[in-house]
C-alpha positions as CSV (number, residue, x, y, z in Angstrom):
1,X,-15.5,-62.5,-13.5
2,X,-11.8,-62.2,-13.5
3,X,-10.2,-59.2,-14.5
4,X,-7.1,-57.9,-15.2
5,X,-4.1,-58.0,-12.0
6,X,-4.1,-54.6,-9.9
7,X,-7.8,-53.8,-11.6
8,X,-10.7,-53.6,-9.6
9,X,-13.1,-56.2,-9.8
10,X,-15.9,-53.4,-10.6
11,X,-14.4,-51.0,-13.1
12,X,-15.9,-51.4,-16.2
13,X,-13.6,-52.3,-19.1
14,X,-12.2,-49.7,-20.9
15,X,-11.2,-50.6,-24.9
16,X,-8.4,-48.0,-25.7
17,X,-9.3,-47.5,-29.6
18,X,-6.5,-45.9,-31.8
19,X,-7.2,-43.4,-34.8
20,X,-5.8,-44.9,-38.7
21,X,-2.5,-43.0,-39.2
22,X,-1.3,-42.8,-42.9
23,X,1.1,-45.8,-42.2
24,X,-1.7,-47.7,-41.1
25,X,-4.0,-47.0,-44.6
26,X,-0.8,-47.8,-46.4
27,X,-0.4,-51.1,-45.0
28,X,-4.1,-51.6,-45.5
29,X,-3.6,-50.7,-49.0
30,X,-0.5,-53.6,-49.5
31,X,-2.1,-56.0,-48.0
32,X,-5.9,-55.5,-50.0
33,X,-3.8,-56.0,-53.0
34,X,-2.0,-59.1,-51.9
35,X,-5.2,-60.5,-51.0
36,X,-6.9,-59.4,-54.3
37,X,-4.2,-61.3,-56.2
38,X,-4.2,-64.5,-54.1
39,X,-7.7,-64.8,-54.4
40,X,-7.3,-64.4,-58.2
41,X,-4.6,-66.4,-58.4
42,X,-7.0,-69.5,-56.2
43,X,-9.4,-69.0,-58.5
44,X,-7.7,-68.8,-62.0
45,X,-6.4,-72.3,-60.9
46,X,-9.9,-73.6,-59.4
47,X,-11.2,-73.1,-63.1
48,X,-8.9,-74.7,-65.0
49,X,-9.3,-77.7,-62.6
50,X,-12.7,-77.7,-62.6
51,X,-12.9,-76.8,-66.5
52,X,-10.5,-80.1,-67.0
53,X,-12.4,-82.2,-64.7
54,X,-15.5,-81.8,-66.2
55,X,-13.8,-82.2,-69.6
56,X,-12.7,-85.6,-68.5
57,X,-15.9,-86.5,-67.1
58,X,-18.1,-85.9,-70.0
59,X,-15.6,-86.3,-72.6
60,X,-16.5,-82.9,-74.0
61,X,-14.1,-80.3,-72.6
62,X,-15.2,-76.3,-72.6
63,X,-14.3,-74.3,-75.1
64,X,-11.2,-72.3,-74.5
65,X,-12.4,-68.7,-75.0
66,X,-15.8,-69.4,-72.1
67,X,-12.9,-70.1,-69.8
68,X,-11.2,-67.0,-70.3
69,X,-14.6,-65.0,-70.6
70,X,-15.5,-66.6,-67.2
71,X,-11.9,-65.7,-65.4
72,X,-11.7,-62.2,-66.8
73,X,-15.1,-61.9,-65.1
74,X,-14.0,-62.4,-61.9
75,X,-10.8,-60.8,-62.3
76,X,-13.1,-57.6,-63.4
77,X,-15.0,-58.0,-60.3
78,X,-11.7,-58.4,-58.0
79,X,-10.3,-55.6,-59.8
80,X,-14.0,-53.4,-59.3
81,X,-13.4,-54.3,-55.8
82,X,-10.4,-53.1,-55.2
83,X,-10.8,-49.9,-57.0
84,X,-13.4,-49.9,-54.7
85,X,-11.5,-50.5,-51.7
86,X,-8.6,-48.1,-52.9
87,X,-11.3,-45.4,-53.4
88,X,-12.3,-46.1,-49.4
89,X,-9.6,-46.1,-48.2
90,X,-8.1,-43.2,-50.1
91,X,-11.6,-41.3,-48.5
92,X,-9.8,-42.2,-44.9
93,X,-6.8,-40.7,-45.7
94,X,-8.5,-37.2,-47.0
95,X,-10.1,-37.4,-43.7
96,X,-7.3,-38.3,-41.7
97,X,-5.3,-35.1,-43.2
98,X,-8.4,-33.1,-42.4
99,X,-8.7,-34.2,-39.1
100,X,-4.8,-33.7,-38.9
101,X,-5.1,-30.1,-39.9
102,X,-8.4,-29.0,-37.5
103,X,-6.1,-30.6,-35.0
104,X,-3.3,-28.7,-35.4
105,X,-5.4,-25.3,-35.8
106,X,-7.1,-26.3,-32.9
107,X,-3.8,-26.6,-30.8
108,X,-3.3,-23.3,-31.9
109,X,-6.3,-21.9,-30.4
110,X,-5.4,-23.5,-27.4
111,X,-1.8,-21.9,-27.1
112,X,-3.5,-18.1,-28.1
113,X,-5.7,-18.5,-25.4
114,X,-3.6,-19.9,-23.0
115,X,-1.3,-17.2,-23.3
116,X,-4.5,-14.5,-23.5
117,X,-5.9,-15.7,-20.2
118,X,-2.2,-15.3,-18.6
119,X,-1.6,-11.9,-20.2
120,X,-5.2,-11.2,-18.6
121,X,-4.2,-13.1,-15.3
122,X,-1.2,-10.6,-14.9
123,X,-3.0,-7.6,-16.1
124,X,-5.5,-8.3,-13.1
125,X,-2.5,-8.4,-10.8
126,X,-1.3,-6.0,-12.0
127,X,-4.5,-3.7,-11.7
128,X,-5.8,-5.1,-8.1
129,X,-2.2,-4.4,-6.9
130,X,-1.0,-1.0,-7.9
131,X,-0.3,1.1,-5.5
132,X,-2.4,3.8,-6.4
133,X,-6.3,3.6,-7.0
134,X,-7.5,2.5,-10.2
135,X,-11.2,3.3,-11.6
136,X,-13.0,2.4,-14.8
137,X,-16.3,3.9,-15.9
138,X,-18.6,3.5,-19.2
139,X,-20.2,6.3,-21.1
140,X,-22.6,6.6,-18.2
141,X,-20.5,6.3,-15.3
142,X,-21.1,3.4,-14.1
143,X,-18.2,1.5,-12.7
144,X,-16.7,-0.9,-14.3
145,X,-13.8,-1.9,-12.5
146,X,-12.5,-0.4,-9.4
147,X,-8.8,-2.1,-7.4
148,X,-8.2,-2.7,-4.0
149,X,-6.0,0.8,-3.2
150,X,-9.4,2.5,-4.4
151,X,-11.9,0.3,-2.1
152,X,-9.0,1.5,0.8
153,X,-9.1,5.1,0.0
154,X,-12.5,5.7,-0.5
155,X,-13.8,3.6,2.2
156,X,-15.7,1.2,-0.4
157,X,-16.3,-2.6,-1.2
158,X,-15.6,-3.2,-4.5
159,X,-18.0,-5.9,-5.3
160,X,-20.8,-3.8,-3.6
161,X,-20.4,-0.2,-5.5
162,X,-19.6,-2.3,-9.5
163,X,-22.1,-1.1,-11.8
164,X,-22.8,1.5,-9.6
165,X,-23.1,5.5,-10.4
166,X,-19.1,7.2,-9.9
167,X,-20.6,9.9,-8.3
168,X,-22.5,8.3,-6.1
169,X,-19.7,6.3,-4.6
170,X,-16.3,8.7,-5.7
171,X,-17.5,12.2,-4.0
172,X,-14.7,14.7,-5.5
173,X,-14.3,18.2,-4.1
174,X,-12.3,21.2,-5.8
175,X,-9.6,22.2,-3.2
176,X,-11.6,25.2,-1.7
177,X,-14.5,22.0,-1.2
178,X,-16.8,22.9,-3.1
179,X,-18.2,19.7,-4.4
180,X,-17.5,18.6,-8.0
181,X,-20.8,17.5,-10.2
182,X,-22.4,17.1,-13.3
183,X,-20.0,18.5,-16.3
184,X,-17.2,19.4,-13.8
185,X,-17.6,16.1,-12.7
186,X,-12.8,14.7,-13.4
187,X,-15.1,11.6,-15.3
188,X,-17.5,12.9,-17.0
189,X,-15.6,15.8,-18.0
190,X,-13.1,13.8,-20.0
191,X,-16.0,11.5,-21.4
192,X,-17.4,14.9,-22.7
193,X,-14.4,16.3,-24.6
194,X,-12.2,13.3,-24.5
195,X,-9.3,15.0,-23.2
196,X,-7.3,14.2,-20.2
197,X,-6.4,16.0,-17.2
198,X,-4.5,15.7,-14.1
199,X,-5.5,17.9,-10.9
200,X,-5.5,17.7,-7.0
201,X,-9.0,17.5,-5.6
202,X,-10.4,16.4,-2.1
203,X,-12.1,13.1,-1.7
204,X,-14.8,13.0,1.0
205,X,-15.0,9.6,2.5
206,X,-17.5,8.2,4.4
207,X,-17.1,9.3,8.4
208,X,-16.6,12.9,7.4
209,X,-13.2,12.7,6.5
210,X,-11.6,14.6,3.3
211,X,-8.5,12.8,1.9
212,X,-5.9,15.0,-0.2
213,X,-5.6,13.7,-3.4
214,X,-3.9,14.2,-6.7
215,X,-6.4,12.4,-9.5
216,X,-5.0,11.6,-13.7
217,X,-8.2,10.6,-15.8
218,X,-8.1,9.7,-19.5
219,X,-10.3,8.3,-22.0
220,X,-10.2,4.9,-23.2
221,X,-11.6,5.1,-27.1
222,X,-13.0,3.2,-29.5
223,X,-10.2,1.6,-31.9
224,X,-12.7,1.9,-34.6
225,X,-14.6,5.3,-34.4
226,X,-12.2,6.9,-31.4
227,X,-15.0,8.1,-29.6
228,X,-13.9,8.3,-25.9
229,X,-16.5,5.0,-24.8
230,X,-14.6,4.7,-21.2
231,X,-12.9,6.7,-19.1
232,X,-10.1,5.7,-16.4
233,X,-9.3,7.5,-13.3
234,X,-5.8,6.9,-11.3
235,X,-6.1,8.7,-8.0
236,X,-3.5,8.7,-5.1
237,X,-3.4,9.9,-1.3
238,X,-1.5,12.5,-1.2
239,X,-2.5,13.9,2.5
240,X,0.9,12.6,3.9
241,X,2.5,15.4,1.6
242,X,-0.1,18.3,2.0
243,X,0.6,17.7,5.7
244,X,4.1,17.8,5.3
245,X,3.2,20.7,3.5
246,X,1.7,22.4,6.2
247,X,4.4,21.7,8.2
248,X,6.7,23.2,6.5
249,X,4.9,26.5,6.5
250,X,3.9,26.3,10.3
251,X,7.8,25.7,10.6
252,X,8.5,29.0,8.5
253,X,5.9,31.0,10.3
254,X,6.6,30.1,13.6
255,X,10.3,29.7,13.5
256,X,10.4,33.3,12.0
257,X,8.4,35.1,14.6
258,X,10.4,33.3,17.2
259,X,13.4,34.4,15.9
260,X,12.1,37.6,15.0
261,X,11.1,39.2,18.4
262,X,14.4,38.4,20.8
263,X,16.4,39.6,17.6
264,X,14.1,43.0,17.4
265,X,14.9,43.0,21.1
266,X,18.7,42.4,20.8
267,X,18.8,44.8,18.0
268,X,17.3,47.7,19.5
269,X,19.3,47.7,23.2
270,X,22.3,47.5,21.1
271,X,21.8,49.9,18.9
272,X,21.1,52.4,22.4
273,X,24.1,51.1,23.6
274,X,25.9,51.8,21.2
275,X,23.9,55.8,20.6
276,X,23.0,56.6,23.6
277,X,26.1,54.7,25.8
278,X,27.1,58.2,27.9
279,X,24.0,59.5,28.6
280,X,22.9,56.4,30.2
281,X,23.4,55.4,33.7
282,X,25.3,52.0,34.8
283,X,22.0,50.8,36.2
284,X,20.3,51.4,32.8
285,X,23.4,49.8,31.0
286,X,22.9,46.6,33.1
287,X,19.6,46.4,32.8
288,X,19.8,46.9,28.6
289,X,22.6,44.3,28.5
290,X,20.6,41.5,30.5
291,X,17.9,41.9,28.1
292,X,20.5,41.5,25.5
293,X,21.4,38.5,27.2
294,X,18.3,36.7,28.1
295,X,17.3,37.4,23.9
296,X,20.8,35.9,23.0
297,X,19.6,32.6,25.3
298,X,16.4,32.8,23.8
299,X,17.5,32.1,20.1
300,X,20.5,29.6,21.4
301,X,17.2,27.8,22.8
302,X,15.3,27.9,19.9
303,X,18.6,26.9,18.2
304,X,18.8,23.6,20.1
305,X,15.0,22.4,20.1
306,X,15.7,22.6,16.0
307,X,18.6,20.8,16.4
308,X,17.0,18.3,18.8
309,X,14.1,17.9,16.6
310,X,16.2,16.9,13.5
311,X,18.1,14.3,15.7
312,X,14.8,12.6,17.2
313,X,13.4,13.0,13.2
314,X,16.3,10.9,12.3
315,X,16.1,8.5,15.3
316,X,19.4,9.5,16.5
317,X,19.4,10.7,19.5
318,X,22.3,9.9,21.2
319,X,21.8,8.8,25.3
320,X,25.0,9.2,27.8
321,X,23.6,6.4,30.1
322,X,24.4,7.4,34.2
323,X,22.9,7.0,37.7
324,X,20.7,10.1,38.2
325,X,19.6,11.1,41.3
326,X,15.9,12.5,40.5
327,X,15.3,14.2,43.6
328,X,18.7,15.9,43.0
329,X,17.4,16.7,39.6
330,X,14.2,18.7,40.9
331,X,16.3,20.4,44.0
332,X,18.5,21.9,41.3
333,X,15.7,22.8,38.7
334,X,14.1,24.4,41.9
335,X,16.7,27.6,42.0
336,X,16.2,28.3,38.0
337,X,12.6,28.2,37.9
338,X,13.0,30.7,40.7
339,X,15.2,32.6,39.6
340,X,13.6,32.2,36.1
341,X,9.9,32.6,36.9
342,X,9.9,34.7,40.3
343,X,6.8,34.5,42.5
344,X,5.3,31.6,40.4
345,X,5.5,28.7,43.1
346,X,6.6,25.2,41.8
347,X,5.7,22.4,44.6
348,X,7.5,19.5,44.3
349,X,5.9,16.0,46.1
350,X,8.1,13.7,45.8
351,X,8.1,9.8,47.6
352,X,10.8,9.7,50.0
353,X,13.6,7.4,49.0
354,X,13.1,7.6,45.3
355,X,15.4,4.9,43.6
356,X,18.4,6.3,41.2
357,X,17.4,5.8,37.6
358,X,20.0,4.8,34.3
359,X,19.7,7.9,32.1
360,X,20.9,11.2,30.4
361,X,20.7,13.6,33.0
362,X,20.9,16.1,30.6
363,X,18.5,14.9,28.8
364,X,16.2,14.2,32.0
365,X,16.2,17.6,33.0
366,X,15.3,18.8,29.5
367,X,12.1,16.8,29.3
368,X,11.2,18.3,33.2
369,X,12.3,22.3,31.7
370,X,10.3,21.5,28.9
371,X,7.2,20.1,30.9
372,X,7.4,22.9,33.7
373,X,7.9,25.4,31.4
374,X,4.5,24.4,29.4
375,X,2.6,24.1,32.9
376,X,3.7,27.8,34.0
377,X,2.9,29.4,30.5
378,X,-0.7,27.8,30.2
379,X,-2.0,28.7,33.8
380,X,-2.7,31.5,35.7
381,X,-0.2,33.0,38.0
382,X,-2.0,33.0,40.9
383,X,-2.0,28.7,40.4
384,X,1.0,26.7,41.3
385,X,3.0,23.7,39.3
386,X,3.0,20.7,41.4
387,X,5.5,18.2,40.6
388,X,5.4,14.7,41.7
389,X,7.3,11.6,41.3
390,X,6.3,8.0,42.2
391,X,7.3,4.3,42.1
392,X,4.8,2.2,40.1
393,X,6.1,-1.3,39.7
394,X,8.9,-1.5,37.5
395,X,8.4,2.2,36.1
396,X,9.6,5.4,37.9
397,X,6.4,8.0,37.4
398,X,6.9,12.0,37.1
399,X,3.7,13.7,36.9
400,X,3.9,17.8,36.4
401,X,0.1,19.1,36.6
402,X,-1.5,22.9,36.6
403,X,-4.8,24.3,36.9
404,X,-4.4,26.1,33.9
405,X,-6.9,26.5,31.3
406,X,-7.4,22.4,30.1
407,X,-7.2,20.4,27.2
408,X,-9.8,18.9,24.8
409,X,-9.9,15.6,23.9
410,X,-9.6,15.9,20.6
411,X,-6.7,18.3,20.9
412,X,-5.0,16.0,23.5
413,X,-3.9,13.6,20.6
414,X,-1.9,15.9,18.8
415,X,0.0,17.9,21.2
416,X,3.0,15.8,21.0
417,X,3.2,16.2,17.2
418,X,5.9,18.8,15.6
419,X,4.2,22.4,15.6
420,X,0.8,21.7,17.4
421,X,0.1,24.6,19.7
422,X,-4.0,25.0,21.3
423,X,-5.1,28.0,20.0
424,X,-8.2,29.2,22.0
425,X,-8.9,33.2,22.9
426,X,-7.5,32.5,26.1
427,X,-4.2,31.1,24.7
428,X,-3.6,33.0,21.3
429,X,-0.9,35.6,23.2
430,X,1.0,33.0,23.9
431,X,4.4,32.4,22.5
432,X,5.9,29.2,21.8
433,X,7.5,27.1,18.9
434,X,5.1,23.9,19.4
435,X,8.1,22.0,19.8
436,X,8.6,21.3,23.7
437,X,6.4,18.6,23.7
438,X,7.0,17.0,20.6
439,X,10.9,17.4,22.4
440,X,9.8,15.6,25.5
441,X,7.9,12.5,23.7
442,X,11.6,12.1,21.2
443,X,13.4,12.1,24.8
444,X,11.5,9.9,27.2
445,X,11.0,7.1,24.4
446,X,14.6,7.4,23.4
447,X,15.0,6.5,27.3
448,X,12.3,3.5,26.4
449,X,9.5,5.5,28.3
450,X,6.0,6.4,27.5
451,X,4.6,9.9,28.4
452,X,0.8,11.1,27.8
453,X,-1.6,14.1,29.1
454,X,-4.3,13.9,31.3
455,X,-7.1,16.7,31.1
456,X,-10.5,18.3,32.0
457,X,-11.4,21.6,30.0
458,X,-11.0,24.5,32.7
459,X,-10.1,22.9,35.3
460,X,-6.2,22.4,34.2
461,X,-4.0,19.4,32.6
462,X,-1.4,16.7,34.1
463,X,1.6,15.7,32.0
464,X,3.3,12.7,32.9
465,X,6.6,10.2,31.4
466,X,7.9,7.7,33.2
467,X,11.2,5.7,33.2
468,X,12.4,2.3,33.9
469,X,13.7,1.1,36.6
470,X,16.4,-1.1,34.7
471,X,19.6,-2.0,37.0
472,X,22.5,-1.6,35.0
473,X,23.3,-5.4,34.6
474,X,20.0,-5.5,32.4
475,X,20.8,-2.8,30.1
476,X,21.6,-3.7,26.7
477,X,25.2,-3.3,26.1
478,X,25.5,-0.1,24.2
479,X,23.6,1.2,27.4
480,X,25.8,1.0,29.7
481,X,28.4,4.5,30.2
C-alpha cells in the first residue's frame, strides 16, 4: 500500500479529528436551513406538477384546498425537523461552552500546580542546601526530614535514619555532658510546651567524638487547633569558635604568666637598686642589673614571637631572600648557646661541604634558636642536643634531636598548633608560651619547606625542616634579593 511521501510504509494512519467550535455549529445551522427550504421549495413545485398532471390525465383535477393540506404537511414535517435539528445542535453548543469552561479551569489547575511543585522544588533546595543542619520531627519524634549539613555533622545517612527515633540517631549533651533525654530532650521539650528555645549543647557523633554546637528548635503548629504537631531543629558546628575560644584564654593565661615573672623579676632588683644602691657592692650591683637585663630580653622575646605569630596568622611574613652559609649559621649559634646554656653540650654533625641555601638568615637561625631551645628545655642535662644537617636530593635536611622525655603520638600532631605545650608530671615546671614551634612551622613553609617530629615515649624526640635547594635563577621573581 502506498502511503503518504516521507511516511513510513508501516505507521498506522493517524485521522487528526477536530472538536465543533461555535463558528462551526453556526455554519451548520445556515446551511440546515438553506437545505430545509430548498427541499421545501423542490417539493412545493413537485406537487403542483404532479397535482396538474394527473388533472390532465384524468380530466378531474384535485381539489385546491388537499393540495395545500398535503404541502403544509410536509412543510410541518420540514419545519419539525429542523426544530429538531436546531434543538441538536443548540445541545452541541451548551456542551461545547461546558467543555470550554472545564478546560479553562482545568488550565488553571495546571498553572497552580506548576508553580506549587516549583515553589516546593526550591523549598527542597533550599532545605538540602543550607548551611546549617536542618531536622524535622512528628509528635513522636520520628524524623521527618533531615538535610545534607545534618547527615555531615552527625555522621548520618539521611535515607537510613528517616522515620527513625531523634534520639536514637541526634545524641545531645548539656555542656558539662551530661546526656540530654526524655523531657529535657531540645525536641521533645518544645513538643511539650510548644515554646522555643535556642541553647549550645554537645553532639556526640559516632567515633567518640563531641561536636560544639549551638541548636534553635521551634514548633511547627496546627493552623487549625495550634497544637505544636512538629517540631524543627536548626543546629550548627560551632567547635571552630569554642576552639578559638580556648585559644583566646590559653593566650591570656599564658601570655600573662610569661609576662608576669621577668616583670616581678625586673621589678624587684630595681626597686633594691634603687633602696638599697649604697649598701650594695659593685659585684652585687652587676649581678642585679644582668638579671634586669636578661628579664628585659625575656619580654622583648616574648614580644616578637607575638608579633611573629600575627604575621604568619595573616600569611605575611615577609622573606629577605640571600645565600646562607648553614654551617656558618650553626658555628655562630654555637657561642650563644654556650654562652646561653653553659655546660649543656650541643653537637653539631654536619656533612662536609654543605651547599649555600636561598633564604632569610634571620629567619633561618630563628627556626634553629627556636628548635634548640625546645630540645635543651625538654631533656635532662646530663643528655646532649645533636644537631645534624644533610643533603637529600633536592632538599637540604636539619635534624635537631634529644633524649629527652618523648612524645606521644597523639600529642605529636598538635605541637605545631598556636599554644600546644605537653603537659605530663615530668614537664608541668616547665615554662614556655607554646609558641616556638607553631614559630618554626610559619617560618620553614614561608621558605616552601616542610618540618615534622619524630618520637618514641622515653627515649627522646627528633625535630627536623628542610629547605630547598633552589639556585637563584629558579626562584620566582619576588624571590630574588
Amino acid at each position: 500500500m502506498k502511503g503518504r511521501p516521507g511516511a513510513s510504509p508501516t505507521a498506522p494512519a493517524i485521522r487528526m479529528t477536530k472538536r465543533p467550535g461555535h463558528a462551526d455549529i453556526q455554519r451548520a445551522r445556515w446551511q440546515l436551513w438553506a437545505v430545509t427550504f430548498a427541499i421545501l421549495g423542490s417539493l412545493a413545485v413537485a406537487l403542483v406538477f404532479l397535482a396538474g398532471g394527473q388533472s390532465a390525465i384524468r380530466h378531474n383535477p384535485l381539489p385546491q384546498g388537499t393540495l395545500r393540506v398535503a404541502l403544509l404537511g410536509l412543510i410541518a414535517a420540514f419545519v419539525l425537523y429542523a426544530i429538531d435539528r436546531e434543538r441538536h445542535l443548540r445541545r452541541l453548543a451548551e456542551r461545547l461552552t461546558h467543555e470550554q469552561v472545564e478546560s479553562t479551569q482545568l488550565a488553571t489547575r495546571l498553572r497552580y500546580l506548576a508553580e506549587l511543585q516549583r515553589e516546593r522544588d526550591t523549598s527542597a533546595a533550599l532545605f538540602d542546601g543550607a548551611a546549617d543542619g536542618i531536622v524535622v520531627v512528628d509528635a513522636e519524634l520520628r524524623l521527618l526530614r533531615f538535610n545534607g549539613a545534618m547527615q555531615a555533622l552527625c555522621g548520618q545517612t539521611g535515607s537510613k535514619v528517616l522515620g527513625g527515633l531523634a534520639p536514637v540517631v541526634l545524641h545531645f549533651e548539656s555542656t558539662d555532658g551530661t546526656p540530654l533525654e526524655g523531657a529535657e530532650y531540645p525536641l521533645a521539650a518544645v513538643l511539650a510546651d510548644g515554646m522555643p528555645r535556642s541553647m549550645e549543647l554537645l553532639l556526640f557523633v559516632p567515633g567518640g567524638e563531641r561536636r560544639w554546637v549551638s541548636g534553635t528548635f521551634s514548633p511547627i503548629r496546627d493552623p487549625e487547633t495550634g497544637e505544636a504537631v512538629l517540631a524543627l531543629g536548626i543546629v550548627r558546628d560551632i567547635s571552630q569558635q569554642k576552639e578559638i575560644e580556648q585559644l583566646q584564654r590559653d593566650f591570656v593565661s599564658i601570655v600573662s604568666h610569661e609576662l608576669r615573672a621577668p616583670l616581678t623579676a625586673i621589678k624587684g632588683f630595681a626597686k633594691t637598686l634603687v633602696v638599697k644602691d649604697e649598701e650594695l657592692s659593685p659585684a652585687t650591683r652587676r649581678e642585679f642589673l644582668s638579671t634586669v637585663n636578661e628579664q628585659a630580653e625575656r619580654l622583648a622575646r616574648l614580644v616578637d614571637d607575638l608579633l611573629q605569630v600575627s604575621r604568619i596568622d595573616a600569611k605575611r611574613v615577609r622573606v629577605e631572600w640571600s645565600e646562607v652559609d648553614v654551617a656558618d649559621v650553626l658555628r655562630d649559634l654555637m657561642g650563644q648557646f654556650h654562652s646561653k646554656w653553659g655546660a649543656r653540650r650541643v653537637v653539631v654533625d654536619v656533612d662536609r661541604g654543605l651547599p649555600v641555601v636561598r633564604a632569610d638568615r634571620q629567619k633561618f637561625e630563628e627556626i634553629l634558636i627556636n628548635l634548640i631551645d625546645n630540645a635543651i628545655k625538654y631533656s635532662p642535662e646530663s643528655t646532649p642536643v645533636r644537631v645534624s644537617a644533610r643533603v637529600t636530593g633536592d632538599e637540604l635536611e636539619i635534624a635537631v634531636a634529644d633524649r629527652g622525655f618523648g612524645i606521644a603520638p597523639d600529642d605529636a600532631a598538635e605541637l605545631f598548633q598556636k599554644f600546644q605545650r605537653i603537659t605530663t608530671p615530668a614537664t608541668r615546671d616547665i615554662g614556655g608560651t607554646g609558641l616556638g614551634l607553631y614559630i618554626v612551622k610559619g617560618l620553614v613553609e614561608a621558605h616552601g619547606g616542610r618540618v615534622w617530629v619524630e618520637s618514641v615515649p622515653g627515649a627522646g624526640s627528633t625535630f627536623a625542616f628542610t629547605m630547598p635547594r633552589a639556585r637563584a635563577e629558579a626562584l620566582p621573581e619576588e624571590m630574588h634579593a
